[in-house]
C-alpha positions in Angstrom: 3.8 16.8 43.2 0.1 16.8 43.0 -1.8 14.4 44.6 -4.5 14.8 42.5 -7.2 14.1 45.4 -9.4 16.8 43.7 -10.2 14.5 41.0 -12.5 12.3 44.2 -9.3 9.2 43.1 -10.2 6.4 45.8 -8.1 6.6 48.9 -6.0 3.9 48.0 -5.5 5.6 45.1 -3.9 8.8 46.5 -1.8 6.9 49.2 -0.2 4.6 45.9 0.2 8.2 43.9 1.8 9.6 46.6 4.0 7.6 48.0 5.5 6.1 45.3 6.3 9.9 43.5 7.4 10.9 46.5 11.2 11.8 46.6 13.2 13.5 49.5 12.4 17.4 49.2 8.9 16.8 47.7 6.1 19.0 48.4 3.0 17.0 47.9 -0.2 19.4 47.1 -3.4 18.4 48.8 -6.8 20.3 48.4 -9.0 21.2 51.7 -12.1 20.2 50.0 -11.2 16.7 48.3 -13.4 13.7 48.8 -10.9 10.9 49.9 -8.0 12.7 51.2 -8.9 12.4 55.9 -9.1 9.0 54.4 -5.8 8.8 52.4 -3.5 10.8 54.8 -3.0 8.4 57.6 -1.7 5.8 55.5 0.4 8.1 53.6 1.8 9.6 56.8 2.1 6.1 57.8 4.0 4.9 55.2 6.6 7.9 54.3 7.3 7.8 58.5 8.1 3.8 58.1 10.6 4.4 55.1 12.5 7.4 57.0 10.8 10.6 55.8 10.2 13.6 58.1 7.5 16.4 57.5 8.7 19.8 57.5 7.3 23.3 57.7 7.5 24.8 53.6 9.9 27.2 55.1 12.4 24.7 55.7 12.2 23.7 51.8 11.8 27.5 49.8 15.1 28.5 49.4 15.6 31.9 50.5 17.7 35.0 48.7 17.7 35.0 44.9 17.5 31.6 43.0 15.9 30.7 39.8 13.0 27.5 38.9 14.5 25.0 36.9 12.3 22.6 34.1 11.4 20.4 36.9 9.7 22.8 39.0 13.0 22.5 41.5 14.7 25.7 42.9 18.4 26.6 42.2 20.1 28.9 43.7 20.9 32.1 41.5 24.3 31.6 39.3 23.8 28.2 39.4 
Protein backbone atom coordinates (compact mmCIF):
# COMPACT_ATOMS: atom_id res chain seq x y z
CA UNK A 1 0.00 0.00 0.00
CA UNK A 2 1.26 3.42 -0.61
CA UNK A 3 1.68 5.64 2.01
CA UNK A 4 1.46 8.45 -0.11
CA UNK A 5 4.19 10.50 2.06
CA UNK A 6 5.36 11.97 -1.30
CA UNK A 7 2.37 14.01 -1.61
CA UNK A 8 4.21 16.23 1.94
CA UNK A 9 0.43 14.59 3.80
CA UNK A 10 1.10 15.85 7.56
CA UNK A 11 2.53 13.23 9.79
CA UNK A 12 -0.43 12.38 11.40
CA UNK A 13 -1.74 11.95 8.30
CA UNK A 14 0.54 9.16 7.08
CA UNK A 15 0.60 7.23 10.54
CA UNK A 16 -3.82 7.29 10.19
CA UNK A 17 -3.19 6.05 6.25
CA UNK A 18 -1.08 3.57 7.22
CA UNK A 19 -2.07 2.01 9.89
CA UNK A 20 -5.51 1.67 9.42
CA UNK A 21 -4.77 -0.02 5.50
CA UNK A 22 -2.44 -1.96 6.92
CA UNK A 23 -3.39 -5.78 6.84
CA UNK A 24 -1.03 -8.82 7.75
CA UNK A 25 1.41 -9.36 4.62
CA UNK A 26 1.27 -5.60 3.64
CA UNK A 27 4.17 -3.96 2.12
CA UNK A 28 3.72 -0.34 2.87
CA UNK A 29 5.78 1.97 0.19
CA UNK A 30 7.66 4.85 1.66
CA UNK A 31 9.83 7.44 -0.41
CA UNK A 32 13.51 8.47 0.81
CA UNK A 33 12.95 12.02 0.07
CA UNK A 34 9.29 12.72 1.55
CA UNK A 35 8.74 15.66 3.86
CA UNK A 36 6.89 14.13 6.89
CA UNK A 37 7.75 10.55 6.85
CA UNK A 38 11.27 10.56 10.11
CA UNK A 39 8.26 12.19 11.52
CA UNK A 40 5.51 9.68 10.84
CA UNK A 41 7.50 6.35 11.23
CA UNK A 42 7.88 6.18 14.97
CA UNK A 43 4.38 6.27 15.60
CA UNK A 44 3.54 3.95 12.85
CA UNK A 45 6.14 1.52 14.11
CA UNK A 46 4.71 2.20 17.34
CA UNK A 47 1.43 1.41 16.71
CA UNK A 48 1.62 -1.85 14.27
CA UNK A 49 4.25 -3.27 17.28
CA UNK A 50 1.32 -2.51 19.98
CA UNK A 51 -1.39 -4.39 17.81
CA UNK A 52 0.97 -7.55 17.18
CA UNK A 53 2.66 -6.83 13.81
CA UNK A 54 6.25 -7.82 13.11
CA UNK A 55 8.55 -6.21 10.33
CA UNK A 56 10.07 -8.42 7.98
CA UNK A 57 12.80 -8.38 5.39
CA UNK A 58 10.73 -8.29 1.60
CA UNK A 59 12.35 -11.59 1.15
CA UNK A 60 10.33 -13.14 3.64
CA UNK A 61 6.96 -11.87 1.74
CA UNK A 62 8.00 -12.41 -2.37
CA UNK A 63 7.03 -15.66 -2.95
CA UNK A 64 9.64 -17.56 -4.67
CA UNK A 65 9.40 -20.15 -7.87
CA UNK A 66 6.72 -19.41 -10.45
CA UNK A 67 3.46 -17.61 -9.25
CA UNK A 68 1.21 -15.17 -10.96
CA UNK A 69 -0.21 -11.27 -9.60
CA UNK A 70 -3.70 -11.40 -8.95
CA UNK A 71 -6.29 -8.00 -9.32
CA UNK A 72 -5.27 -6.94 -5.91
CA UNK A 73 -1.62 -6.65 -6.49
CA UNK A 74 -1.34 -10.06 -4.22
CA UNK A 75 0.93 -13.04 -5.34
CA UNK A 76 -0.43 -16.58 -6.04
CA UNK A 77 1.29 -19.21 -6.53
CA UNK A 78 1.35 -20.65 -10.15
CA UNK A 79 -1.77 -23.10 -10.87
CA UNK A 80 -3.54 -21.47 -8.39
Amino acid sequence: MDSLDWKELPADEIVQRVTSRVQPGSIVLFHNAALHTPEALPAIIKTLLQEGYTFVPISQLILQGECTIDHTGRQCPAGS
